[in-house]
mmJSON file of the N, C-alpha and C atoms, coordinates in Angstrom:
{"data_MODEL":{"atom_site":{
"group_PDB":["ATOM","ATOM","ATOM","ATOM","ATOM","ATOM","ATOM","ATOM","ATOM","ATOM","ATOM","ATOM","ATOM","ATOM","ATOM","ATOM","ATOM","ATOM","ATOM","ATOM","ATOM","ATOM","ATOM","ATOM","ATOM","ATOM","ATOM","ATOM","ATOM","ATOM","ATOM","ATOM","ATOM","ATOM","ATOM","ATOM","ATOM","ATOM","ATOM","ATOM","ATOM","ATOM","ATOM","ATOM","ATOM","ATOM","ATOM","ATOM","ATOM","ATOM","ATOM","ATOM","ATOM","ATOM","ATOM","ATOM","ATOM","ATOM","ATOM","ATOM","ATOM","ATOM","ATOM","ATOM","ATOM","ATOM","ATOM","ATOM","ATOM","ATOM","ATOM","ATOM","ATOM","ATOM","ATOM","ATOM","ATOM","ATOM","ATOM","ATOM","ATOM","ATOM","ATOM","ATOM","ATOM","ATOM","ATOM","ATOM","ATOM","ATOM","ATOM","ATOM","ATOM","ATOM","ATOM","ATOM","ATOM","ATOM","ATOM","ATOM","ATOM","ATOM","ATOM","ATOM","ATOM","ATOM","ATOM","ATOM","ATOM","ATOM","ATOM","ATOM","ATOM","ATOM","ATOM","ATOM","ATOM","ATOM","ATOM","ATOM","ATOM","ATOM","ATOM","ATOM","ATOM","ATOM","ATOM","ATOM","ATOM","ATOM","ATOM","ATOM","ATOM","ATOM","ATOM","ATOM","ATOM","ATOM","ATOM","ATOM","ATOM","ATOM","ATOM","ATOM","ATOM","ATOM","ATOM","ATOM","ATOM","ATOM","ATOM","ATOM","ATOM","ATOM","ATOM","ATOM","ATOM","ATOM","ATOM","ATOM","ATOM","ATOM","ATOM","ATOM","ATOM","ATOM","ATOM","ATOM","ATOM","ATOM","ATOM","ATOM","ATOM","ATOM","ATOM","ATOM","ATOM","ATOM","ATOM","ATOM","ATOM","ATOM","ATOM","ATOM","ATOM","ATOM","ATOM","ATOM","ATOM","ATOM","ATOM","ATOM","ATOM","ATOM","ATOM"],
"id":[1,2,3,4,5,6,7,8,9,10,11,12,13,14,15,16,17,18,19,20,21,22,23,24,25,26,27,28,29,30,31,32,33,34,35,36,37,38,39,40,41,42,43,44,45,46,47,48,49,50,51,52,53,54,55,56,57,58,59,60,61,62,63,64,65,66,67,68,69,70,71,72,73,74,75,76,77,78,79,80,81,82,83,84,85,86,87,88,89,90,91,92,93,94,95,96,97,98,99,100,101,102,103,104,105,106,107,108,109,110,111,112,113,114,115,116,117,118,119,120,121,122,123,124,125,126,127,128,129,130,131,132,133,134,135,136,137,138,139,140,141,142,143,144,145,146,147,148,149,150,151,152,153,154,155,156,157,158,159,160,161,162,163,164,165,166,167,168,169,170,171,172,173,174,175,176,177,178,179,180,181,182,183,184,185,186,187,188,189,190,191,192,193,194,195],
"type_symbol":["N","C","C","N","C","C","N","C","C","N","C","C","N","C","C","N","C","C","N","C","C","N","C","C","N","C","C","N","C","C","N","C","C","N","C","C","N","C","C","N","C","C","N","C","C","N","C","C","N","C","C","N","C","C","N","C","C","N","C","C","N","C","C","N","C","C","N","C","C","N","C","C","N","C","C","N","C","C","N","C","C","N","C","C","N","C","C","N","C","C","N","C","C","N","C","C","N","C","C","N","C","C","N","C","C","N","C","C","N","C","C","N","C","C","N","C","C","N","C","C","N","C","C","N","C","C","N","C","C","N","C","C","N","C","C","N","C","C","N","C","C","N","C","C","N","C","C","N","C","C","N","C","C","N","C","C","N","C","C","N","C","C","N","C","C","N","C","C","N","C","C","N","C","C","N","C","C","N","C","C","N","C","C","N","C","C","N","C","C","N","C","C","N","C","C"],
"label_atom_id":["N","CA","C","N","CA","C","N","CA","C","N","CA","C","N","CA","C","N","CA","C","N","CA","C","N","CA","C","N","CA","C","N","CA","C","N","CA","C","N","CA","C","N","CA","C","N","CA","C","N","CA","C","N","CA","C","N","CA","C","N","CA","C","N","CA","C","N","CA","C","N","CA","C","N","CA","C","N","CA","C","N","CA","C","N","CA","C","N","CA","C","N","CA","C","N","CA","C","N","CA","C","N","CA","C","N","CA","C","N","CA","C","N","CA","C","N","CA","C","N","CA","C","N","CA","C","N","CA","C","N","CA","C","N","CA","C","N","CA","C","N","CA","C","N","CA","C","N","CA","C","N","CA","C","N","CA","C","N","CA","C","N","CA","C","N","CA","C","N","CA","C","N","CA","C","N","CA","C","N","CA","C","N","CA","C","N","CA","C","N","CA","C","N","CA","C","N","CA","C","N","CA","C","N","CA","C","N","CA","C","N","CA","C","N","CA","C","N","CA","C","N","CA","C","N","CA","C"],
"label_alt_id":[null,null,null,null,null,null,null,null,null,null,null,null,null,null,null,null,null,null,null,null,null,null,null,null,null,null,null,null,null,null,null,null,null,null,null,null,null,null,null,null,null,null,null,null,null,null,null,null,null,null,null,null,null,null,null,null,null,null,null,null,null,null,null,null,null,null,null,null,null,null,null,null,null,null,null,null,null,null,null,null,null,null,null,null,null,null,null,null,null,null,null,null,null,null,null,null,null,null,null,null,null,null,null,null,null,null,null,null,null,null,null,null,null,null,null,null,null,null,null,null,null,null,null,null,null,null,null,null,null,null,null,null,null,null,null,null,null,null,null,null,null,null,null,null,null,null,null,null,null,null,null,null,null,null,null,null,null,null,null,null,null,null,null,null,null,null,null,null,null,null,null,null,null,null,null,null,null,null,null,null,null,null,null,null,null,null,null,null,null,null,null,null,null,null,null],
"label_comp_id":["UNK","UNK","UNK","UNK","UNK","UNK","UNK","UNK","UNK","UNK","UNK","UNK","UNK","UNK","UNK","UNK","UNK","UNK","UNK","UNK","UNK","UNK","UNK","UNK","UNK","UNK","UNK","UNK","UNK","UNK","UNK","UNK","UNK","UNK","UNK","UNK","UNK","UNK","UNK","UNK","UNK","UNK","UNK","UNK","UNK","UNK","UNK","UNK","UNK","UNK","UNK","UNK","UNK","UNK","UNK","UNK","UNK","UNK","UNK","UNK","UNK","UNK","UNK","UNK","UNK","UNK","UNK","UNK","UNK","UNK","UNK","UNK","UNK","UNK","UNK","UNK","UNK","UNK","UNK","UNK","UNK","UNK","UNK","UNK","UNK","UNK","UNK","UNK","UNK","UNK","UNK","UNK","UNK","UNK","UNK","UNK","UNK","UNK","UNK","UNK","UNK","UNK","UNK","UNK","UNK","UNK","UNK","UNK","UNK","UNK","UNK","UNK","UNK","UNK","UNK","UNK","UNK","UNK","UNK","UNK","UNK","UNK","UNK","UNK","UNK","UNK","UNK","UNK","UNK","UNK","UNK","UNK","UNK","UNK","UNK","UNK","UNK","UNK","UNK","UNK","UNK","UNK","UNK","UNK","UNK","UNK","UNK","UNK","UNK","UNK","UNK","UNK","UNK","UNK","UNK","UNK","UNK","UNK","UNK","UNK","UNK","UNK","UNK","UNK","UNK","UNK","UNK","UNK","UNK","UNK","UNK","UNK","UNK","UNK","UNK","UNK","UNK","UNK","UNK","UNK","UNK","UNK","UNK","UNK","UNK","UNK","UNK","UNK","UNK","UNK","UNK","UNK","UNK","UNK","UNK"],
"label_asym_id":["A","A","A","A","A","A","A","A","A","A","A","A","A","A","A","A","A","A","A","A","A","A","A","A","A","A","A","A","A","A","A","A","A","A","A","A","A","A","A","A","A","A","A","A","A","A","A","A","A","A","A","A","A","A","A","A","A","A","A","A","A","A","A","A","A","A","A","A","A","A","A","A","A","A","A","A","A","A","A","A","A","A","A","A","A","A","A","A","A","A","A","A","A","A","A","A","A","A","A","A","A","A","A","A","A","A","A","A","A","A","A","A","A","A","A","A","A","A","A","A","A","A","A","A","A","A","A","A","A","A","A","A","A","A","A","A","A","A","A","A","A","A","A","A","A","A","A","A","A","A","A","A","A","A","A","A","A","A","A","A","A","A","A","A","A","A","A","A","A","A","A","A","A","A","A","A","A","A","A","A","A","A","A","A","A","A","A","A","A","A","A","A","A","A","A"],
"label_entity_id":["1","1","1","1","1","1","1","1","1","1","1","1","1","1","1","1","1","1","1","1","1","1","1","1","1","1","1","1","1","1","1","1","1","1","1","1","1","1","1","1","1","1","1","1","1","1","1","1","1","1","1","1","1","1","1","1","1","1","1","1","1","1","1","1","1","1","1","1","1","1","1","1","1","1","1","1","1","1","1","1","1","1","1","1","1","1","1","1","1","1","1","1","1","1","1","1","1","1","1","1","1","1","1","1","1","1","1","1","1","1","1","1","1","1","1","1","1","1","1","1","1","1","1","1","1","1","1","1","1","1","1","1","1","1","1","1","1","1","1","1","1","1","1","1","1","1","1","1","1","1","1","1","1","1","1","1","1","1","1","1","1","1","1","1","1","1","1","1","1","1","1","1","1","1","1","1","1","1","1","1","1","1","1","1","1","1","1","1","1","1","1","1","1","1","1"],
"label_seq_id":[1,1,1,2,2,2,3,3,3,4,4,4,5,5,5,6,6,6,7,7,7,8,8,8,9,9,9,10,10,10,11,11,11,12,12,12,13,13,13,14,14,14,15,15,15,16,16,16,17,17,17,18,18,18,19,19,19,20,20,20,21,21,21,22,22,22,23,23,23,24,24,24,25,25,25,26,26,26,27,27,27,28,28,28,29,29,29,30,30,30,31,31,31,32,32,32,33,33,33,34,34,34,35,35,35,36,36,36,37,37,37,38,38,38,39,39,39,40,40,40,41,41,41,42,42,42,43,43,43,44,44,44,45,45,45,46,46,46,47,47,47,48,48,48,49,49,49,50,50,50,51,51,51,52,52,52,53,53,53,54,54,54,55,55,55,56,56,56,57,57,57,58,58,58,59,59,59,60,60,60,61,61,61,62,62,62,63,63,63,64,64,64,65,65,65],
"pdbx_PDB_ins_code":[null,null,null,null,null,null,null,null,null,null,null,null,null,null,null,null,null,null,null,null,null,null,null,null,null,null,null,null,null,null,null,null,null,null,null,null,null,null,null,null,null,null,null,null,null,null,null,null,null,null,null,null,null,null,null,null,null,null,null,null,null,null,null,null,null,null,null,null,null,null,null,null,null,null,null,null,null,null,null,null,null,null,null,null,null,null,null,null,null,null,null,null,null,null,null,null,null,null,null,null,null,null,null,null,null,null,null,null,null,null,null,null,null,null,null,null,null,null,null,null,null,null,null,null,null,null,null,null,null,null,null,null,null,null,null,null,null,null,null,null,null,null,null,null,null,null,null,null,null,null,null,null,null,null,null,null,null,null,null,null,null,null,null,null,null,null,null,null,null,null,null,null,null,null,null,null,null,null,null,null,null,null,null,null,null,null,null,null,null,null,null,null,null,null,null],
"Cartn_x":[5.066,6.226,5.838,5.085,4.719,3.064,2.375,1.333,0.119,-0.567,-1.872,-2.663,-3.245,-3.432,-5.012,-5.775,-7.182,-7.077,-7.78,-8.443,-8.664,-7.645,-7.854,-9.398,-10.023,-10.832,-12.418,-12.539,-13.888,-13.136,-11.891,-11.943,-11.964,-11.894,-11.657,-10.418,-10.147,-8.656,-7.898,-6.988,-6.45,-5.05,-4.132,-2.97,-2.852,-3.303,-3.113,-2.757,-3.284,-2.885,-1.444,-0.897,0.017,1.768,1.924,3.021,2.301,1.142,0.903,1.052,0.352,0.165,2.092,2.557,4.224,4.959,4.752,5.098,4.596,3.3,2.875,2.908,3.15,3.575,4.832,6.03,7.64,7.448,6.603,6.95,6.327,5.875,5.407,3.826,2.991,1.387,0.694,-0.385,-1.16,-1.83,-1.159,-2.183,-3.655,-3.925,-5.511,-5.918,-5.459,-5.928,-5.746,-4.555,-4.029,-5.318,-5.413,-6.403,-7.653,-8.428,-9.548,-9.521,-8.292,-8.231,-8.585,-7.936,-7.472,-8.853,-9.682,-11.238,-11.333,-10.15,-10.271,-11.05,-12.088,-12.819,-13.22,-13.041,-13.59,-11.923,-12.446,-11.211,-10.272,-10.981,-10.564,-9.374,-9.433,-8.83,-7.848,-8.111,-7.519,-5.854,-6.362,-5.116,-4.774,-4.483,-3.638,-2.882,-3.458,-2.527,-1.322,-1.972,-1.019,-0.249,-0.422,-0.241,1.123,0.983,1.656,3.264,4.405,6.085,6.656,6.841,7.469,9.237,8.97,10.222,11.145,10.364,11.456,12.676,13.405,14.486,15.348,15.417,15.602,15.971,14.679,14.845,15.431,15.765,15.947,17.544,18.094,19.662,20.441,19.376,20.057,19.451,21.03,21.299,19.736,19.052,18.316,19.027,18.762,19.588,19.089],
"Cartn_y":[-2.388,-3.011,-3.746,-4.749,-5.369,-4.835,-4.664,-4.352,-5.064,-4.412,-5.152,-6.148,-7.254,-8.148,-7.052,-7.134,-6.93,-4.898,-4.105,-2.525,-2.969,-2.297,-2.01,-1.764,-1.365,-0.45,-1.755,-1.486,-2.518,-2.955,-4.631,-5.522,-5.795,-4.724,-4.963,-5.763,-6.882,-6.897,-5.534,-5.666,-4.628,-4.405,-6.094,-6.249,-6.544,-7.311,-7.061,-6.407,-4.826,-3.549,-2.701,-3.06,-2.776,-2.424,-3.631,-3.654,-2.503,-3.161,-2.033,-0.504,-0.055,0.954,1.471,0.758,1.251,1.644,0.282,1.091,2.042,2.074,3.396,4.806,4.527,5.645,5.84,5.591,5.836,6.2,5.936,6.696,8.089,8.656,9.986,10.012,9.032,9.443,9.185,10.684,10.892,9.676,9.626,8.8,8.822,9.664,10.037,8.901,9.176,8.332,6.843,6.766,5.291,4.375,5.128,4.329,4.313,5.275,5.477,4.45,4.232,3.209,1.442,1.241,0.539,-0.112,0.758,0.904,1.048,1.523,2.13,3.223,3.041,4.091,4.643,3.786,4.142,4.948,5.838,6.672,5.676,4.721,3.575,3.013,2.782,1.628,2.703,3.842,4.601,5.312,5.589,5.173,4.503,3.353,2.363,2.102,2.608,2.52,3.645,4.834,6.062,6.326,5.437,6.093,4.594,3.661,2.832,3.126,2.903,2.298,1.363,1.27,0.181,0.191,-0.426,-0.478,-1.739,-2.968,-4.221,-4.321,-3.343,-3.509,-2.995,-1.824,-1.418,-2.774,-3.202,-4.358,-5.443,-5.89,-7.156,-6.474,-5.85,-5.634,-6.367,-6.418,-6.637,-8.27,-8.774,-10.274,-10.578,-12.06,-12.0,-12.998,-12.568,-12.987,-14.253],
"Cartn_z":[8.25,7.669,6.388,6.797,5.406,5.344,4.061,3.382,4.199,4.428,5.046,4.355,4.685,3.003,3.405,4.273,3.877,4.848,4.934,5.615,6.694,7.731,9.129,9.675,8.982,8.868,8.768,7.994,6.585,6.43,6.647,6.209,4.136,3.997,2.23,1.772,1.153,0.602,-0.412,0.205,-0.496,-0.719,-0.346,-0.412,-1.65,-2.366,-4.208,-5.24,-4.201,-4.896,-4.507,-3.603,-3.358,-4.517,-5.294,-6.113,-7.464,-8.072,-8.889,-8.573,-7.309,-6.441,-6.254,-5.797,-5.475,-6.768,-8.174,-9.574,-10.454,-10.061,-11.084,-9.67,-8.441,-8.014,-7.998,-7.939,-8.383,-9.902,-10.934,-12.076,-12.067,-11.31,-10.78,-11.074,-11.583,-12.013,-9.93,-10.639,-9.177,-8.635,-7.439,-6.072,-6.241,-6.567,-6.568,-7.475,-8.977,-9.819,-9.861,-9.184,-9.481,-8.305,-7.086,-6.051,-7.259,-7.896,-8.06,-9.682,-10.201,-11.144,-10.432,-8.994,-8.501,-7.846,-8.042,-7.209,-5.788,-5.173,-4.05,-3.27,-3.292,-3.304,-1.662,-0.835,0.352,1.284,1.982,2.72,3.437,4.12,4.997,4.212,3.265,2.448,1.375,0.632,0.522,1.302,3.169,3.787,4.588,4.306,4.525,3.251,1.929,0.907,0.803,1.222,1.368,2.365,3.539,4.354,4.788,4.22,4.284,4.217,4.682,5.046,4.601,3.867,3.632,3.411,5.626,5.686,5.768,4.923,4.765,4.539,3.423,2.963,4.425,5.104,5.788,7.348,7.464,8.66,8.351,6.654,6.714,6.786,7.108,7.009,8.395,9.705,11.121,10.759,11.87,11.849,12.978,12.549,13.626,14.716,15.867,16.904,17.271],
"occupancy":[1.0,1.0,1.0,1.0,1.0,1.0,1.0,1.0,1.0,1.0,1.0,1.0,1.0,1.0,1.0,1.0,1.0,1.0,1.0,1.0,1.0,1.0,1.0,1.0,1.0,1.0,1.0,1.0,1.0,1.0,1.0,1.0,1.0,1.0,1.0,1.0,1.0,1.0,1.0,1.0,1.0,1.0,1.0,1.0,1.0,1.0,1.0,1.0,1.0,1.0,1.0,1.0,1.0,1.0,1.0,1.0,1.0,1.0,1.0,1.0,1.0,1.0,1.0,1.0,1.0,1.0,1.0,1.0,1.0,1.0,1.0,1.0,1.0,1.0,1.0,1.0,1.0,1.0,1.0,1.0,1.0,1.0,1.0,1.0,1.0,1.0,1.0,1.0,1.0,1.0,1.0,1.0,1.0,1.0,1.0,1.0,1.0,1.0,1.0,1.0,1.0,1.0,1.0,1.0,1.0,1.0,1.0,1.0,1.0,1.0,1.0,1.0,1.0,1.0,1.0,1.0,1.0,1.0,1.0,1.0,1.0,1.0,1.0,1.0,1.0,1.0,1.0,1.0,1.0,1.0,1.0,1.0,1.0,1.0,1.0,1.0,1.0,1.0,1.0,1.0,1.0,1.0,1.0,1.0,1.0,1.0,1.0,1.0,1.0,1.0,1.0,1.0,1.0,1.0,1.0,1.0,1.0,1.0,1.0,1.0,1.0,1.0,1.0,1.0,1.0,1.0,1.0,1.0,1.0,1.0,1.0,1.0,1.0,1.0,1.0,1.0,1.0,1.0,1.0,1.0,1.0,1.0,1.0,1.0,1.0,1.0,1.0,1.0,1.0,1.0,1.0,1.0,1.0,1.0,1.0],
"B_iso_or_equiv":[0.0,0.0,0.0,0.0,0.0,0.0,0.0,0.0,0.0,0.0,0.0,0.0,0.0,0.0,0.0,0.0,0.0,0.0,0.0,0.0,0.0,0.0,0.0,0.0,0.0,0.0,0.0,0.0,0.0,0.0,0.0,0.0,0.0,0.0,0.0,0.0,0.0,0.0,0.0,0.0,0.0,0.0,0.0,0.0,0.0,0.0,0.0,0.0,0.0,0.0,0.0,0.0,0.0,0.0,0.0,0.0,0.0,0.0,0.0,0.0,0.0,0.0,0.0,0.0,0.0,0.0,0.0,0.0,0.0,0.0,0.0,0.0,0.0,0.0,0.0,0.0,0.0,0.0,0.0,0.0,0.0,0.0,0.0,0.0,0.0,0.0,0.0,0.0,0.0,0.0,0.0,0.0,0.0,0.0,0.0,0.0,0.0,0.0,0.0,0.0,0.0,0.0,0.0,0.0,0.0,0.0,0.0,0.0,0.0,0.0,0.0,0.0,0.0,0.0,0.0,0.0,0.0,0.0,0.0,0.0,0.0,0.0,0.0,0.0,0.0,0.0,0.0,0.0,0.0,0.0,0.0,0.0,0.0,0.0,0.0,0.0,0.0,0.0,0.0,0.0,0.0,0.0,0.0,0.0,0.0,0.0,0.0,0.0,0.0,0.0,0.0,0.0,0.0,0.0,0.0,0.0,0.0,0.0,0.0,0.0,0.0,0.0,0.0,0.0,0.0,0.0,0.0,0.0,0.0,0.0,0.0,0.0,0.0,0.0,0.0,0.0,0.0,0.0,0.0,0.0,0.0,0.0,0.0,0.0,0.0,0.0,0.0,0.0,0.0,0.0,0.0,0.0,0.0,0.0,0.0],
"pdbx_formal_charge":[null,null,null,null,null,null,null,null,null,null,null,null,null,null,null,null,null,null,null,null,null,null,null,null,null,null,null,null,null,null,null,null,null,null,null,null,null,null,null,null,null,null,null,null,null,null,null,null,null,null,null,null,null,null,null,null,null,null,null,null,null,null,null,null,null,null,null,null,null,null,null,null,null,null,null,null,null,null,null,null,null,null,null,null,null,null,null,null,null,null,null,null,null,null,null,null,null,null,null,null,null,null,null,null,null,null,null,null,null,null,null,null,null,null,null,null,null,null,null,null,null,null,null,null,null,null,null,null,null,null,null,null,null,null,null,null,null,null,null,null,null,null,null,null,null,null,null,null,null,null,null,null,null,null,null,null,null,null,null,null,null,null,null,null,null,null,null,null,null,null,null,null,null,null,null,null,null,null,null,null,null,null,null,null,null,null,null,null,null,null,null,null,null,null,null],
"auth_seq_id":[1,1,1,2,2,2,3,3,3,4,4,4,5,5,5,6,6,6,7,7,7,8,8,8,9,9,9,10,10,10,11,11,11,12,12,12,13,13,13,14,14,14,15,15,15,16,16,16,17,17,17,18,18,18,19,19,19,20,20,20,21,21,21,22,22,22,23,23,23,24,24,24,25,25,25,26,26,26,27,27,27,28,28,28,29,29,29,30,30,30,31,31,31,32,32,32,33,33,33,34,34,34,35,35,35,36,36,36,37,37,37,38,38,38,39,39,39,40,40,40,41,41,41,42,42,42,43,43,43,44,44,44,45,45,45,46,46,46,47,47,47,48,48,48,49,49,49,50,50,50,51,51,51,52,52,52,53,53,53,54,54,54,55,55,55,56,56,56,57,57,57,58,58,58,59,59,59,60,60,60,61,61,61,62,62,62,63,63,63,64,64,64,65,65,65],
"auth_comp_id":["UNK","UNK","UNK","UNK","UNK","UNK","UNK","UNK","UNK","UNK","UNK","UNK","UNK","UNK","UNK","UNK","UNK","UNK","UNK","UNK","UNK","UNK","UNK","UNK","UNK","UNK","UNK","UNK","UNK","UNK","UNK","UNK","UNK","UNK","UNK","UNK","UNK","UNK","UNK","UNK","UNK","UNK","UNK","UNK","UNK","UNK","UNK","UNK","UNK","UNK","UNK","UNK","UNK","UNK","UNK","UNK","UNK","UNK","UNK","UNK","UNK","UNK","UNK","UNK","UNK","UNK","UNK","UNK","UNK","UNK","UNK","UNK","UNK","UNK","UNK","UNK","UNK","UNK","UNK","UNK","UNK","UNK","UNK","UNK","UNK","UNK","UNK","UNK","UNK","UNK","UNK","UNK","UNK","UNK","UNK","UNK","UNK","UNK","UNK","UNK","UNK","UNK","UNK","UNK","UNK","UNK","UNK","UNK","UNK","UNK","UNK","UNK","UNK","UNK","UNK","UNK","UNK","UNK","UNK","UNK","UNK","UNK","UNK","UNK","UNK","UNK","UNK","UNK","UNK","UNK","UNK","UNK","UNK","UNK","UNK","UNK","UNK","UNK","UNK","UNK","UNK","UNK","UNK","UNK","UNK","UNK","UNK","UNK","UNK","UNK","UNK","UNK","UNK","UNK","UNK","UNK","UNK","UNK","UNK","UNK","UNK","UNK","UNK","UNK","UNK","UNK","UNK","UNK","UNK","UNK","UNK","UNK","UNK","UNK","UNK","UNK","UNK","UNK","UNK","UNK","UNK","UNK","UNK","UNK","UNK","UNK","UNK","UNK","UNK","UNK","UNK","UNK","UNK","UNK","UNK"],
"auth_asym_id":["A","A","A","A","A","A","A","A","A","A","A","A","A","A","A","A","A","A","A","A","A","A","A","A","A","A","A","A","A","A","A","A","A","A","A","A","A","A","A","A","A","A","A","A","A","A","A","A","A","A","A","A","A","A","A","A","A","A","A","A","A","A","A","A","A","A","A","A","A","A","A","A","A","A","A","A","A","A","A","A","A","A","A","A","A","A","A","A","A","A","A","A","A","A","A","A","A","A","A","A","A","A","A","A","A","A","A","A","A","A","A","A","A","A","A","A","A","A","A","A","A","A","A","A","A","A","A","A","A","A","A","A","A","A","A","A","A","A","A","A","A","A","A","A","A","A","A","A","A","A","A","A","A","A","A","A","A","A","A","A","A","A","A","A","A","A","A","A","A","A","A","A","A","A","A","A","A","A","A","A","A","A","A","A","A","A","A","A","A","A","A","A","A","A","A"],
"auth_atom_id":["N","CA","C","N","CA","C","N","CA","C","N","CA","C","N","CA","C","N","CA","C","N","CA","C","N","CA","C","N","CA","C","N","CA","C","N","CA","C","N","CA","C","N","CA","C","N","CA","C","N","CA","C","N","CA","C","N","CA","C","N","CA","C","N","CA","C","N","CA","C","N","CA","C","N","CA","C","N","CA","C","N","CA","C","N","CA","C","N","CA","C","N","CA","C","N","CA","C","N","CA","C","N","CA","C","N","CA","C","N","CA","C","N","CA","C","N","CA","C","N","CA","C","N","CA","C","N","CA","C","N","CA","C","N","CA","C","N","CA","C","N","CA","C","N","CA","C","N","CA","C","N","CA","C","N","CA","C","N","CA","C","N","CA","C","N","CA","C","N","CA","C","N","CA","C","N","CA","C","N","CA","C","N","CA","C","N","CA","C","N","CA","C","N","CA","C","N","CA","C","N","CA","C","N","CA","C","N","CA","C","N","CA","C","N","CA","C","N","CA","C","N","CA","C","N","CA","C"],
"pdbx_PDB_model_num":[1,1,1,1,1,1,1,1,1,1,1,1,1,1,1,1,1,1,1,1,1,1,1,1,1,1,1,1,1,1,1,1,1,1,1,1,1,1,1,1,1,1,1,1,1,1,1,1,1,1,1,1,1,1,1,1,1,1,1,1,1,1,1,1,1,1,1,1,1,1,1,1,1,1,1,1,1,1,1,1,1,1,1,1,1,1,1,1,1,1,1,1,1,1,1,1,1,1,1,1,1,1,1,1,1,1,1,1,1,1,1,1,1,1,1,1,1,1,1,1,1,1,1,1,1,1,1,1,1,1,1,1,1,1,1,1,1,1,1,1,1,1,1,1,1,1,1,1,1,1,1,1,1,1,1,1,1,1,1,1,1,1,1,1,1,1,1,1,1,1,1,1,1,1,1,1,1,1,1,1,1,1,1,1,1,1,1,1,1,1,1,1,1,1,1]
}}}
């Protein structure tokens, strides 16, 4: 739901990269590059960026009870 701050995985931070990561992927430039700009280099940490949902807008719609 929300962005992991640090890798499930190795413990890397890697919530920082997230907003950059979401705008230069909606303007269509490759995943590949943007992680490997981003210095994402390890697979671990790689997906949790790709592989990530982000379904906030979606949940914040129901009243919380």
């Amino acid at each position: 739901m929300i962005i992991p701050v640090r890798c499930f995985s190795c413990g890397k931070p890697i919530g920082q990269f997230w907003e950059e990561f979401k705008k230069r992927s909606e303007e269509g430039e490759d995943t590949g590059k943007i992680l490997d700009d981003l210095g994402l280099e390890r697979y671990c940490c790689r997906a949790c960026m790709l592989g990530h949902a982000d379904m906030l807008p979606e949940i914040s719609k129901f009243k919380k009870s």
